[in-house]
mmCIF file as Biopython writes it, N, C-alpha, C and O atoms, coordinates in Angstrom:
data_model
#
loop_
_atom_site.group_PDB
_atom_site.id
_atom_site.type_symbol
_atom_site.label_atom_id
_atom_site.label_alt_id
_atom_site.label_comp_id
_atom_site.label_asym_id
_atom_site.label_entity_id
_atom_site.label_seq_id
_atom_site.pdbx_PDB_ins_code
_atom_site.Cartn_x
_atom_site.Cartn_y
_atom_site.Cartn_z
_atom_site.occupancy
_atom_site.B_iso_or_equiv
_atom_site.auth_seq_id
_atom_site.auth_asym_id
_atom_site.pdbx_PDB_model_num
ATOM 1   N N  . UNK A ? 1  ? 9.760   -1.248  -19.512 1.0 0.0 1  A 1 
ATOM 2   C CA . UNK A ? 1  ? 10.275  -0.382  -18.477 1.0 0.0 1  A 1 
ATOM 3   C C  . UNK A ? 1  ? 10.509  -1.203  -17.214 1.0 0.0 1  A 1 
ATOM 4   O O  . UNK A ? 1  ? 10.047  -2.342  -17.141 1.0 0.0 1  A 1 
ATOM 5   N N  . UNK A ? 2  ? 11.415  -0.510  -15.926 1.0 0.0 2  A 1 
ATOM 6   C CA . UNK A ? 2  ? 11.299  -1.248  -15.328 1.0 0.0 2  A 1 
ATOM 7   C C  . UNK A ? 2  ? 11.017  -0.851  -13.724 1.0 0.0 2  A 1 
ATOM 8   O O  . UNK A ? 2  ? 11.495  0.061   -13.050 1.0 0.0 2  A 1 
ATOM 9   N N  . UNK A ? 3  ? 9.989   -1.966  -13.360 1.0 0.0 3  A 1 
ATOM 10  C CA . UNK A ? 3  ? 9.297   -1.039  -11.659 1.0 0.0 3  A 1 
ATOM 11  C C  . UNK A ? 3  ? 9.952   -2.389  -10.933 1.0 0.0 3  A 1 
ATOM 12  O O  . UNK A ? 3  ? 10.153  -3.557  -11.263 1.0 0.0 3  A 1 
ATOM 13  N N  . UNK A ? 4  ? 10.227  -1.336  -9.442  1.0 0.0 4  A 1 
ATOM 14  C CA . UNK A ? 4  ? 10.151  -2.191  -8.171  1.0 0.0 4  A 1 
ATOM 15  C C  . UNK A ? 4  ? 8.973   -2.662  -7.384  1.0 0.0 4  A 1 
ATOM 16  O O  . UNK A ? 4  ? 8.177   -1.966  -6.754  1.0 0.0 4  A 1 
ATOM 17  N N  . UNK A ? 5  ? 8.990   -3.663  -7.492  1.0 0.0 5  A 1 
ATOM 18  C CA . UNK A ? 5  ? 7.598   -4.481  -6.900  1.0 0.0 5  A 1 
ATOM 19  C C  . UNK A ? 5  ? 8.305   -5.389  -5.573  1.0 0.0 5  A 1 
ATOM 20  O O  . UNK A ? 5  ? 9.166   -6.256  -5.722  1.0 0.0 5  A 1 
ATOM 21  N N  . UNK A ? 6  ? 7.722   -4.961  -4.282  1.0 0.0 6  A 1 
ATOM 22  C CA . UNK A ? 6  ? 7.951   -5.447  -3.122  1.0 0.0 6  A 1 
ATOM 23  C C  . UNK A ? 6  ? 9.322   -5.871  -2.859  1.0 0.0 6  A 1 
ATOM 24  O O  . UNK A ? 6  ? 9.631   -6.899  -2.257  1.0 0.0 6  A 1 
ATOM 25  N N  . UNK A ? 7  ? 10.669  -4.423  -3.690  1.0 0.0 7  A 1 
ATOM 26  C CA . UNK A ? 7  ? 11.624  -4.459  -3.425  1.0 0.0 7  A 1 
ATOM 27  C C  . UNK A ? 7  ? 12.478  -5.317  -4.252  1.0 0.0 7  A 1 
ATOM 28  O O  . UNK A ? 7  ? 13.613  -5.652  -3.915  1.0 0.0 7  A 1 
ATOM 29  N N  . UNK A ? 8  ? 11.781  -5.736  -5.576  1.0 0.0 8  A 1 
ATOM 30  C CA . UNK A ? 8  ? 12.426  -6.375  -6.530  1.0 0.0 8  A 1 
ATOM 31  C C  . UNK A ? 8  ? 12.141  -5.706  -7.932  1.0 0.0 8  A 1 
ATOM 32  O O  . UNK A ? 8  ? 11.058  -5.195  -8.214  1.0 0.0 8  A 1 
ATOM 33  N N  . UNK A ? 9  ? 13.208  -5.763  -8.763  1.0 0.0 9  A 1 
ATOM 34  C CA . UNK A ? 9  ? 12.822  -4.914  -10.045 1.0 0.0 9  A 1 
ATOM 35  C C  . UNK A ? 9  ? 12.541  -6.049  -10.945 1.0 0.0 9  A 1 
ATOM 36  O O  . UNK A ? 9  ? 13.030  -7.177  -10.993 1.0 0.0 9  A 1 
ATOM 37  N N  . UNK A ? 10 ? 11.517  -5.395  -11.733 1.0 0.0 10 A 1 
ATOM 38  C CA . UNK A ? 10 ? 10.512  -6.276  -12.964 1.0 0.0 10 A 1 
ATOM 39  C C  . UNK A ? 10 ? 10.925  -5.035  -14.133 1.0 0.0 10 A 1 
ATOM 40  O O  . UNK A ? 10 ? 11.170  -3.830  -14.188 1.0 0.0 10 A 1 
ATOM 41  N N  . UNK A ? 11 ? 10.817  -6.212  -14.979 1.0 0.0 11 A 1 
ATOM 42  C CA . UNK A ? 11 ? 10.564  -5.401  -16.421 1.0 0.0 11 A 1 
ATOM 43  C C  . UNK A ? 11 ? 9.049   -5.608  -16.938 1.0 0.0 11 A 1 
ATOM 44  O O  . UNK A ? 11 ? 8.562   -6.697  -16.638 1.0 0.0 11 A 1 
ATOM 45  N N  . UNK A ? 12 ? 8.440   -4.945  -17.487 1.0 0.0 12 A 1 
ATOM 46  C CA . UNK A ? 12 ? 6.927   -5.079  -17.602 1.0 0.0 12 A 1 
ATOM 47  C C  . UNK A ? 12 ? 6.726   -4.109  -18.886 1.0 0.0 12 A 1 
ATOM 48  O O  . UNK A ? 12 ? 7.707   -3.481  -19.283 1.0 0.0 12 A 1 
ATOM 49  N N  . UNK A ? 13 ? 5.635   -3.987  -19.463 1.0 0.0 13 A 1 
ATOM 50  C CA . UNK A ? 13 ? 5.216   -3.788  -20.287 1.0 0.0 13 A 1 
ATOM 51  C C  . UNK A ? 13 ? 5.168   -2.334  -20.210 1.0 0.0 13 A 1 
ATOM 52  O O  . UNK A ? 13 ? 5.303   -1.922  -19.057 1.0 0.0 13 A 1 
ATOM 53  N N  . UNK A ? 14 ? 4.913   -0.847  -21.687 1.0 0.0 14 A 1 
ATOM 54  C CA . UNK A ? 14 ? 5.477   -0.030  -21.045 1.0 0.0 14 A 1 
ATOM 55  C C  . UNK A ? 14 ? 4.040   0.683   -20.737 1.0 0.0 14 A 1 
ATOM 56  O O  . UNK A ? 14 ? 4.068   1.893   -20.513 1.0 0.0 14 A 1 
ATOM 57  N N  . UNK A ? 15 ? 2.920   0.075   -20.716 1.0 0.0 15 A 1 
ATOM 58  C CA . UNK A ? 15 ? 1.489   0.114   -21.072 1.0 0.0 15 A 1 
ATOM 59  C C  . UNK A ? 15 ? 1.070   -0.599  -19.543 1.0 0.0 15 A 1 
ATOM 60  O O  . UNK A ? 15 ? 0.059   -0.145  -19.008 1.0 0.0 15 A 1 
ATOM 61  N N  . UNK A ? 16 ? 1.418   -1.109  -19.215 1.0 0.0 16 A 1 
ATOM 62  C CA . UNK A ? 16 ? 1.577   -2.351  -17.901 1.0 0.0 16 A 1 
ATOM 63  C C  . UNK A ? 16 ? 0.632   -1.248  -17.024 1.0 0.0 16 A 1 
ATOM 64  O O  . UNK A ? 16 ? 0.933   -0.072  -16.819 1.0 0.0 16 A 1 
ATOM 65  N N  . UNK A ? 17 ? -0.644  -1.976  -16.543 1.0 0.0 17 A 1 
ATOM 66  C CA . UNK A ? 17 ? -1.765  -1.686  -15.259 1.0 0.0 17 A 1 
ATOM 67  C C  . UNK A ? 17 ? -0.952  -1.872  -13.725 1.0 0.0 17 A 1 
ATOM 68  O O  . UNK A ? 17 ? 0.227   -2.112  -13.464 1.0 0.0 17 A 1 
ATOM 69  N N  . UNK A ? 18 ? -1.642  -1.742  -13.228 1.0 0.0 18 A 1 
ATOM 70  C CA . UNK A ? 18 ? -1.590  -2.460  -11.760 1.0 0.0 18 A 1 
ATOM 71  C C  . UNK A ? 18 ? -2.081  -3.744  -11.558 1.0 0.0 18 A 1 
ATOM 72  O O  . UNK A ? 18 ? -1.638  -4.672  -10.880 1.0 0.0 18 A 1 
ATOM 73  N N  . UNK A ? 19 ? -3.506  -3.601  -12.567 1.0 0.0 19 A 1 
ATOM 74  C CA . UNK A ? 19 ? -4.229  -5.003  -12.587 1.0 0.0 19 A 1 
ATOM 75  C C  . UNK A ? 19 ? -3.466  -5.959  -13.788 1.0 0.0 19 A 1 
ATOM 76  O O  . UNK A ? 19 ? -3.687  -7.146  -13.550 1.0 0.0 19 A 1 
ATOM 77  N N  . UNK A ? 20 ? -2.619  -5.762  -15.026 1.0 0.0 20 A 1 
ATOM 78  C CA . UNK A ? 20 ? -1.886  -6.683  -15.310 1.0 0.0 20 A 1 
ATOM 79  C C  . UNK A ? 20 ? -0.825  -7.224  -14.828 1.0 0.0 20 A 1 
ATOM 80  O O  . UNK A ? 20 ? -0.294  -8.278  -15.176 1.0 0.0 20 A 1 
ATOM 81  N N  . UNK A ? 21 ? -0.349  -6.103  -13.584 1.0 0.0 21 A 1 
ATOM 82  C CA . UNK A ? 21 ? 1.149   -6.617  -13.112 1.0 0.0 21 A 1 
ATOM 83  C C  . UNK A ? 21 ? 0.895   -7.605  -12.078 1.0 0.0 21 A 1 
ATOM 84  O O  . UNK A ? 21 ? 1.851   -8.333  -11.812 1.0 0.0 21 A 1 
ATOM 85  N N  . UNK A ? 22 ? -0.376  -7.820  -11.325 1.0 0.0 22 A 1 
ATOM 86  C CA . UNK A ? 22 ? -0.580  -8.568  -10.307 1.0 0.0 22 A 1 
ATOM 87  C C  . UNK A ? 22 ? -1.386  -9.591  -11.369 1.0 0.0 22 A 1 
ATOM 88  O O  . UNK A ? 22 ? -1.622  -10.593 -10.694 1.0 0.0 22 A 1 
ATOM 89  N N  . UNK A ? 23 ? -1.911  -9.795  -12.712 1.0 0.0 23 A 1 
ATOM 90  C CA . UNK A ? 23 ? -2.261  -10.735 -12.888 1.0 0.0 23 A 1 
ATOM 91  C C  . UNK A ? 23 ? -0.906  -11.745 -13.616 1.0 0.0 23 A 1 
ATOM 92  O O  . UNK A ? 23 ? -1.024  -12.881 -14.075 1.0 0.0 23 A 1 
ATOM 93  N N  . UNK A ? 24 ? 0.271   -10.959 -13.541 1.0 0.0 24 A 1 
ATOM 94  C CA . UNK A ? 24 ? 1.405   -11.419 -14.530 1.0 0.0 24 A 1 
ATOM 95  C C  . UNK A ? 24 ? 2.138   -12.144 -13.164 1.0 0.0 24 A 1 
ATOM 96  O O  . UNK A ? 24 ? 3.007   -12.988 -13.384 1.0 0.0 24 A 1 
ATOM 97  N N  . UNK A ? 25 ? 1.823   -11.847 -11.919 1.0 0.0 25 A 1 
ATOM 98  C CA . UNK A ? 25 ? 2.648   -11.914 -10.771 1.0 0.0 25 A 1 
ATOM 99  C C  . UNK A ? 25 ? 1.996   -13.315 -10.126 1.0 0.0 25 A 1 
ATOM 100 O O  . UNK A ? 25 ? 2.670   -14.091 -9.448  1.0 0.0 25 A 1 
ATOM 101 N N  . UNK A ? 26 ? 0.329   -13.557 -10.496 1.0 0.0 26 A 1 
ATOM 102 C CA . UNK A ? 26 ? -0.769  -15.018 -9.931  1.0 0.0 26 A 1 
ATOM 103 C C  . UNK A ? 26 ? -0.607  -14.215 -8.657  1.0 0.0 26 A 1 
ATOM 104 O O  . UNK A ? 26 ? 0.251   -14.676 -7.905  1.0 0.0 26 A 1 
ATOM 105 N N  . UNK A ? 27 ? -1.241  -13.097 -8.225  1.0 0.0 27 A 1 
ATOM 106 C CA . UNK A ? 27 ? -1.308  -12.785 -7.206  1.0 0.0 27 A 1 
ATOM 107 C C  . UNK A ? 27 ? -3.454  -12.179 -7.436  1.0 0.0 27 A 1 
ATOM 108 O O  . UNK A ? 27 ? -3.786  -11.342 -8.276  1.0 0.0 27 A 1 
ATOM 109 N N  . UNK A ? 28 ? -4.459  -12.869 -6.494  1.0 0.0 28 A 1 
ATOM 110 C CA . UNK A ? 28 ? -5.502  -12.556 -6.838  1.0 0.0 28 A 1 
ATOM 111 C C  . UNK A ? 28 ? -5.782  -11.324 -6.727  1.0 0.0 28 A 1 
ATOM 112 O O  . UNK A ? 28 ? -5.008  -10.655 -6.043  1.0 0.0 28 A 1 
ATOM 113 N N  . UNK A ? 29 ? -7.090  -10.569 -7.426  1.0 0.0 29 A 1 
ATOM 114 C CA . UNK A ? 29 ? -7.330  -9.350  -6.846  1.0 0.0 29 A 1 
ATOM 115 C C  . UNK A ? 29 ? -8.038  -9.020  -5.292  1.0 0.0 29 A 1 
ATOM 116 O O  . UNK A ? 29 ? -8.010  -8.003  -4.599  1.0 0.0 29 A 1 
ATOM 117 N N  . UNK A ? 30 ? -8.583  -10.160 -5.120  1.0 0.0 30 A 1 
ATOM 118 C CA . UNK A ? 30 ? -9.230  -9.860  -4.106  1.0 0.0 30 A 1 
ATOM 119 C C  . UNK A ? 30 ? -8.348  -10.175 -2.695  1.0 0.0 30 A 1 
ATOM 120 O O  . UNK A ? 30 ? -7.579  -11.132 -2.783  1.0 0.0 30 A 1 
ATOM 121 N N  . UNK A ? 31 ? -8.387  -9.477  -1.440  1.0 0.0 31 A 1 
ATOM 122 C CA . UNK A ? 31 ? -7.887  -9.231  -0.656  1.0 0.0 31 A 1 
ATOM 123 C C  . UNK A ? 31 ? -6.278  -9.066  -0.648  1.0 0.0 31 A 1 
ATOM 124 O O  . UNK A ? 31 ? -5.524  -9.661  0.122   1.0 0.0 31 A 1 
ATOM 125 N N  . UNK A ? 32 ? -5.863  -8.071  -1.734  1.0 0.0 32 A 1 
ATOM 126 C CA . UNK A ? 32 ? -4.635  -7.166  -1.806  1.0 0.0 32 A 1 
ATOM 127 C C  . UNK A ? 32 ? -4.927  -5.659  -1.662  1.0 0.0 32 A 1 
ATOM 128 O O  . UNK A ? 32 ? -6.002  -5.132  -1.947  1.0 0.0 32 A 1 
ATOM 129 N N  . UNK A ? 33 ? -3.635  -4.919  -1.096  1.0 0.0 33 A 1 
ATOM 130 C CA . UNK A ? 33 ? -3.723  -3.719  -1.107  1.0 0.0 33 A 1 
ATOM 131 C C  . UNK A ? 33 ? -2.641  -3.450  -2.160  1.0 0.0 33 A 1 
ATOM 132 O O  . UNK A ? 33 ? -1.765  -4.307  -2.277  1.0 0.0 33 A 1 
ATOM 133 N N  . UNK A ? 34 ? -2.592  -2.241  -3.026  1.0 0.0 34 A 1 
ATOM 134 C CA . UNK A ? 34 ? -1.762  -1.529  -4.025  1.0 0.0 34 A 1 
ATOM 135 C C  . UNK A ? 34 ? -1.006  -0.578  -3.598  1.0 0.0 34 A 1 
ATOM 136 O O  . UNK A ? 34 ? -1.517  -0.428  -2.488  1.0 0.0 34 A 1 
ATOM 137 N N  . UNK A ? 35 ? -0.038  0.298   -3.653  1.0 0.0 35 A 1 
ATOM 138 C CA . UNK A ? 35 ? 0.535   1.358   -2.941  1.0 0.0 35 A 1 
ATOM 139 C C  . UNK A ? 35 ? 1.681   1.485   -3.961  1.0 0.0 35 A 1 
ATOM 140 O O  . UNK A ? 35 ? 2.651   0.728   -3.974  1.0 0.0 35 A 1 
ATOM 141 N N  . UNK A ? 36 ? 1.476   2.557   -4.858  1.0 0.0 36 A 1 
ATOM 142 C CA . UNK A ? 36 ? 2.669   3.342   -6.007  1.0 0.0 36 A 1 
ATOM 143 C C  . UNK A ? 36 ? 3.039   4.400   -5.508  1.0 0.0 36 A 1 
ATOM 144 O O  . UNK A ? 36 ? 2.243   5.294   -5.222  1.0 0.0 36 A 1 
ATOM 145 N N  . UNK A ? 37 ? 4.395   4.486   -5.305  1.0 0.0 37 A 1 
ATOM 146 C CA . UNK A ? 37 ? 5.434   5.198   -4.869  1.0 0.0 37 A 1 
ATOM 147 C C  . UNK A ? 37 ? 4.515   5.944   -3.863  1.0 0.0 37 A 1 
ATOM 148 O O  . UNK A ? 37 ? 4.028   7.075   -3.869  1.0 0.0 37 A 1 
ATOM 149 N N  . UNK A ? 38 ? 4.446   4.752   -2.872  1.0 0.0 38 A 1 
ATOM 150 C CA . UNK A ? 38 ? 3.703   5.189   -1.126  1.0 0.0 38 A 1 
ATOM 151 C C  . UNK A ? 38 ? 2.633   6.121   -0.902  1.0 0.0 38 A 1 
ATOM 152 O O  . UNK A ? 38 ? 2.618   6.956   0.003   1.0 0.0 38 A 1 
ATOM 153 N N  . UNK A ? 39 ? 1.576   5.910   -1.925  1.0 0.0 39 A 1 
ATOM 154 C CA . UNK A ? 39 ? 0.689   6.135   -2.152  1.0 0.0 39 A 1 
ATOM 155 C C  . UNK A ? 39 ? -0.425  5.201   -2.589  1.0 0.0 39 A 1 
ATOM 156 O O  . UNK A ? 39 ? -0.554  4.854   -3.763  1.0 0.0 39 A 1 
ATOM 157 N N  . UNK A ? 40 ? -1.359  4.740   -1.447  1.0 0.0 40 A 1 
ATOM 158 C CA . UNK A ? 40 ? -2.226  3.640   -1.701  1.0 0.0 40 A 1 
ATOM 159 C C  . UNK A ? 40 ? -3.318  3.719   -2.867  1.0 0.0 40 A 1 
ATOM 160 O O  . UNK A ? 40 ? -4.068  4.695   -2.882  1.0 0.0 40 A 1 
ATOM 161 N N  . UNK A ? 41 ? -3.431  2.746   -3.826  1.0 0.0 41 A 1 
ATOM 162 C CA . UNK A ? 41 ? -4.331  2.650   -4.718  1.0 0.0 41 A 1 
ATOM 163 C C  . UNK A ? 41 ? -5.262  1.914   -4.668  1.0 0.0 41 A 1 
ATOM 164 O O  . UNK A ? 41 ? -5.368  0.699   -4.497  1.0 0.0 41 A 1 
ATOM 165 N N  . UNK A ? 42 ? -6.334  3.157   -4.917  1.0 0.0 42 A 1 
ATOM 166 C CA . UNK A ? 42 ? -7.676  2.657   -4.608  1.0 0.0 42 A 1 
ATOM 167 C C  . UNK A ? 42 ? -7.886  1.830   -6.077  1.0 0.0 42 A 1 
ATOM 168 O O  . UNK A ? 42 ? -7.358  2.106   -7.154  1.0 0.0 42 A 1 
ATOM 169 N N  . UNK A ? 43 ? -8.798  0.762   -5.780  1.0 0.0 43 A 1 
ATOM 170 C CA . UNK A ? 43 ? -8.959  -0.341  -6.980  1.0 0.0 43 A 1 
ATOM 171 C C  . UNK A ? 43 ? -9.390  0.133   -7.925  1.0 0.0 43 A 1 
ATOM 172 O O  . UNK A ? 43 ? -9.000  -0.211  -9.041  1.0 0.0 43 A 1 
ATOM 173 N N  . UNK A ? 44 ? -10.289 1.029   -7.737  1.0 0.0 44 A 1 
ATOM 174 C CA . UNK A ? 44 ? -11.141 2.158   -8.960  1.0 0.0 44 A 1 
ATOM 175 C C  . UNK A ? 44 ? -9.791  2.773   -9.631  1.0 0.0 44 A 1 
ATOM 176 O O  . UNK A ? 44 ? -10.003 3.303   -10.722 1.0 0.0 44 A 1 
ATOM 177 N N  . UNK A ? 45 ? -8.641  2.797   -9.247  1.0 0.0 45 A 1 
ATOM 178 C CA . UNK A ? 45 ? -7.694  3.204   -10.239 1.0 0.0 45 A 1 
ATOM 179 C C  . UNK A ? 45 ? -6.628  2.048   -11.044 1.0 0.0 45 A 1 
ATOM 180 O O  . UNK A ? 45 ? -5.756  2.341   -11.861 1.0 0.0 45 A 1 
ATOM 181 N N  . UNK A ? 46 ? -7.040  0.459   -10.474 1.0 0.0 46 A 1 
ATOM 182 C CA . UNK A ? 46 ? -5.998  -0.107  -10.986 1.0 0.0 46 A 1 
ATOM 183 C C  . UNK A ? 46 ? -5.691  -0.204  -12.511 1.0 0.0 46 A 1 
ATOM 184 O O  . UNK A ? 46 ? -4.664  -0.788  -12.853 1.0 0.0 46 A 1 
ATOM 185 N N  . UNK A ? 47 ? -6.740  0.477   -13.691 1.0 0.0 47 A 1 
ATOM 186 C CA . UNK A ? 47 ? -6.290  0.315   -14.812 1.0 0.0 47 A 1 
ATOM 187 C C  . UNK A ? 47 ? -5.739  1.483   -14.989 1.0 0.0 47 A 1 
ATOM 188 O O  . UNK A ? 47 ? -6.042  1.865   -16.119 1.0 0.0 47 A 1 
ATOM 189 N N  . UNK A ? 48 ? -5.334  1.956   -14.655 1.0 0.0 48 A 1 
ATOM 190 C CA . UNK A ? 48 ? -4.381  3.042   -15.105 1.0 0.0 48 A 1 
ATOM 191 C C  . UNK A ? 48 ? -2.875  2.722   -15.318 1.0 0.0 48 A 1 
ATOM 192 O O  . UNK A ? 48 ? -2.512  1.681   -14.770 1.0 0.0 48 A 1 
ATOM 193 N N  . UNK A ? 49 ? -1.951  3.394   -15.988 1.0 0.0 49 A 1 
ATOM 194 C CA . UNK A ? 49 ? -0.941  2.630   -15.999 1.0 0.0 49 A 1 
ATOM 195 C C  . UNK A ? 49 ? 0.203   2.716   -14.617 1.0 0.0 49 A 1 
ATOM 196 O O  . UNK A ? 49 ? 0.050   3.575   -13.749 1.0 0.0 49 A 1 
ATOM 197 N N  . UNK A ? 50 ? 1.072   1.945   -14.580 1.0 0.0 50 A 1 
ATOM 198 C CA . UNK A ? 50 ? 1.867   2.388   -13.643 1.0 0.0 50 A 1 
ATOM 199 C C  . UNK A ? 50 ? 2.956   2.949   -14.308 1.0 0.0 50 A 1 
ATOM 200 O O  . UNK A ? 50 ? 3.387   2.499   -15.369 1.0 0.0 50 A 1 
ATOM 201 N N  . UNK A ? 51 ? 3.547   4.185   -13.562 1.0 0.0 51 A 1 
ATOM 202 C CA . UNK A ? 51 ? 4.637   4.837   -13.982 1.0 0.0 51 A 1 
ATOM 203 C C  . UNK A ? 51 ? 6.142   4.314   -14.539 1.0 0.0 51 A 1 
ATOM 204 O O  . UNK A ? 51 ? 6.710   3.225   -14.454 1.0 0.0 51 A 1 
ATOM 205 N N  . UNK A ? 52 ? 6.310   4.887   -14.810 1.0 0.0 52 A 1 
ATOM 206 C CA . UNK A ? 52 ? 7.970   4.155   -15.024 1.0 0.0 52 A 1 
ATOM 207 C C  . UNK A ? 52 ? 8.723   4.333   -14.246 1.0 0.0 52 A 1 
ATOM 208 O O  . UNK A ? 52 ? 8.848   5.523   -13.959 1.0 0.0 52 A 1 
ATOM 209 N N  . UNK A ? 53 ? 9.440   3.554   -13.636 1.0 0.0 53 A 1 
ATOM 210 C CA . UNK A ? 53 ? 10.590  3.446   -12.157 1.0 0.0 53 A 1 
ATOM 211 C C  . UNK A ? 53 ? 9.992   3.578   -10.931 1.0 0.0 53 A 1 
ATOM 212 O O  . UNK A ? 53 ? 10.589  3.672   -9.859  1.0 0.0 53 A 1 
ATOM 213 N N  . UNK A ? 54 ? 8.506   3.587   -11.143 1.0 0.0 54 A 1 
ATOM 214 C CA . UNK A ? 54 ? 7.723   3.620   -9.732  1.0 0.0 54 A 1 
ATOM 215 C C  . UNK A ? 54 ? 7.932   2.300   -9.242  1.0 0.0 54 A 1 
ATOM 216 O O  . UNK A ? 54 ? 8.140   1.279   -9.898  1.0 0.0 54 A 1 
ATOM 217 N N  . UNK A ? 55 ? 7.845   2.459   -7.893  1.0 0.0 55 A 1 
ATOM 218 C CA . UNK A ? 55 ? 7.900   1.481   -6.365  1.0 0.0 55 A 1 
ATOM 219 C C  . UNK A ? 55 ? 6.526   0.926   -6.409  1.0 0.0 55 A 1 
ATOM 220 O O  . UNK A ? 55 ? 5.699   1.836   -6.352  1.0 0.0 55 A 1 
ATOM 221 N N  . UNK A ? 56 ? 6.065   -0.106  -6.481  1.0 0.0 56 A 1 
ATOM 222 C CA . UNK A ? 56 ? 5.066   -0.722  -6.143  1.0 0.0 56 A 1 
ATOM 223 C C  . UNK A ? 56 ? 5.100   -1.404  -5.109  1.0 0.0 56 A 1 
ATOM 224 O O  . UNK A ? 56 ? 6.129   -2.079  -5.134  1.0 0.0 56 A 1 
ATOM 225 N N  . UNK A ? 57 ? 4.122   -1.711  -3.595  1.0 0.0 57 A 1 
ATOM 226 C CA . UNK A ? 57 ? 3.971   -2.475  -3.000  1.0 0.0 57 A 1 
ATOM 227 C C  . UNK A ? 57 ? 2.749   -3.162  -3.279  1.0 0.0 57 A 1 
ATOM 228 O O  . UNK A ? 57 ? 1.891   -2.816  -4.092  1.0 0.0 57 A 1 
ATOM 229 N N  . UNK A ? 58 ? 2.743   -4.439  -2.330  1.0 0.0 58 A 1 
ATOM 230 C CA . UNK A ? 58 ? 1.754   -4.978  -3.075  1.0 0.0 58 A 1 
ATOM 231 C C  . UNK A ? 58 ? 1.486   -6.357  -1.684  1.0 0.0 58 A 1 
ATOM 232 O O  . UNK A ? 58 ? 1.986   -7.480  -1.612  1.0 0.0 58 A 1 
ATOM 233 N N  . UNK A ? 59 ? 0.456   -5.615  -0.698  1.0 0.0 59 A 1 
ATOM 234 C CA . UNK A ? 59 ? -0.115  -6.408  0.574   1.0 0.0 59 A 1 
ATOM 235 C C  . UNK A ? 59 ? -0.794  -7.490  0.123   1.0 0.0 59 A 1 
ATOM 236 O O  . UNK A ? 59 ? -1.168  -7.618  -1.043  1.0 0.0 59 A 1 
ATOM 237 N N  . UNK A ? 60 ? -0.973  -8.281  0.998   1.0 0.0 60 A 1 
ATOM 238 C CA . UNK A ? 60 ? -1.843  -9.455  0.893   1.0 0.0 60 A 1 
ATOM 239 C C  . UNK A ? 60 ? -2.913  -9.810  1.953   1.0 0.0 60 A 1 
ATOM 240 O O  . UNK A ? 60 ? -2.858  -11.026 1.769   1.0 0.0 60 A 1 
ATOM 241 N N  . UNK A ? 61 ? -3.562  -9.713  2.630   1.0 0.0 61 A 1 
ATOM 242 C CA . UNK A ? 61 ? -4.430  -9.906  3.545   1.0 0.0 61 A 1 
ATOM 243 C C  . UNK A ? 61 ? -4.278  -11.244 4.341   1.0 0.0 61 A 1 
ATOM 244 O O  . UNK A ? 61 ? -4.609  -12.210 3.653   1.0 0.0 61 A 1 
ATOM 245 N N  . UNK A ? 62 ? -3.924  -11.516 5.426   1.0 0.0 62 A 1 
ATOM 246 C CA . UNK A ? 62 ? -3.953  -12.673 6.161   1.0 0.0 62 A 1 
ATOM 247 C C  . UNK A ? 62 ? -5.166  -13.416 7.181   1.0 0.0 62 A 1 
ATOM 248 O O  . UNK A ? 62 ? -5.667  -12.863 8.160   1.0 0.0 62 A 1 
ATOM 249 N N  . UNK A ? 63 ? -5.286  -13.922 7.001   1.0 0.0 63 A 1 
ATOM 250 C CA . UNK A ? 63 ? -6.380  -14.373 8.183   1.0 0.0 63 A 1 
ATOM 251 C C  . UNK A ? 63 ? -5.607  -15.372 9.038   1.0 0.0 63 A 1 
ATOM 252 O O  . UNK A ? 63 ? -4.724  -16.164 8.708   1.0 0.0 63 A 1 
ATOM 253 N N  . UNK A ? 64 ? -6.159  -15.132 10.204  1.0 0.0 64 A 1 
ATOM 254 C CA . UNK A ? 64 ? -5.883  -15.936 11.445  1.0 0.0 64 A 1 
ATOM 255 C C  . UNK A ? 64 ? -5.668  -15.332 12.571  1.0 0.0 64 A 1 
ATOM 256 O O  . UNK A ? 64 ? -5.378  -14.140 12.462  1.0 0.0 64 A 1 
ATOM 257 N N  . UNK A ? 65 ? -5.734  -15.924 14.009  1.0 0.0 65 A 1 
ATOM 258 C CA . UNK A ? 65 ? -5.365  -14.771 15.124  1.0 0.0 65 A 1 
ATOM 259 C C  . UNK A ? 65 ? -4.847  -15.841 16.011  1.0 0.0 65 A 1 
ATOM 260 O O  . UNK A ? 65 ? -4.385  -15.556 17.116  1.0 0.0 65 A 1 
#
């Protein structure tokens, strides 16, 4: 199937997590935020699947000031 991830379309699996799409992407789990079709996901839900034609964003946490 295929989702938009940070405004780019992927084809992914049709079973495809949140937590496989960011491990298919080398993006770590720790200090990202999730957000399916603009709705933030809490980590306690990333094995669930993601929808089909859903919008994924996908933050990264920065440090520095």
């Amino acid at each position: 199937m295929i989702v938009t991830v940070n405004d780019q379309e992927l084809q992914v699996d049709d079973d495809a997590t949140v937590t496989a799409l960011l491990e298919s992407m080398g993006v770590p789990e720790r200090g990202v935020a999730v957000a399916v079709n603009s709705a933030v996901l809490p980590r306690s839900e990333w094995d669930a699947a993601v929808p089909p034609g859903a919008r994924v964003e996908v933050l990264t946490a920065v440090q520095g000031g």
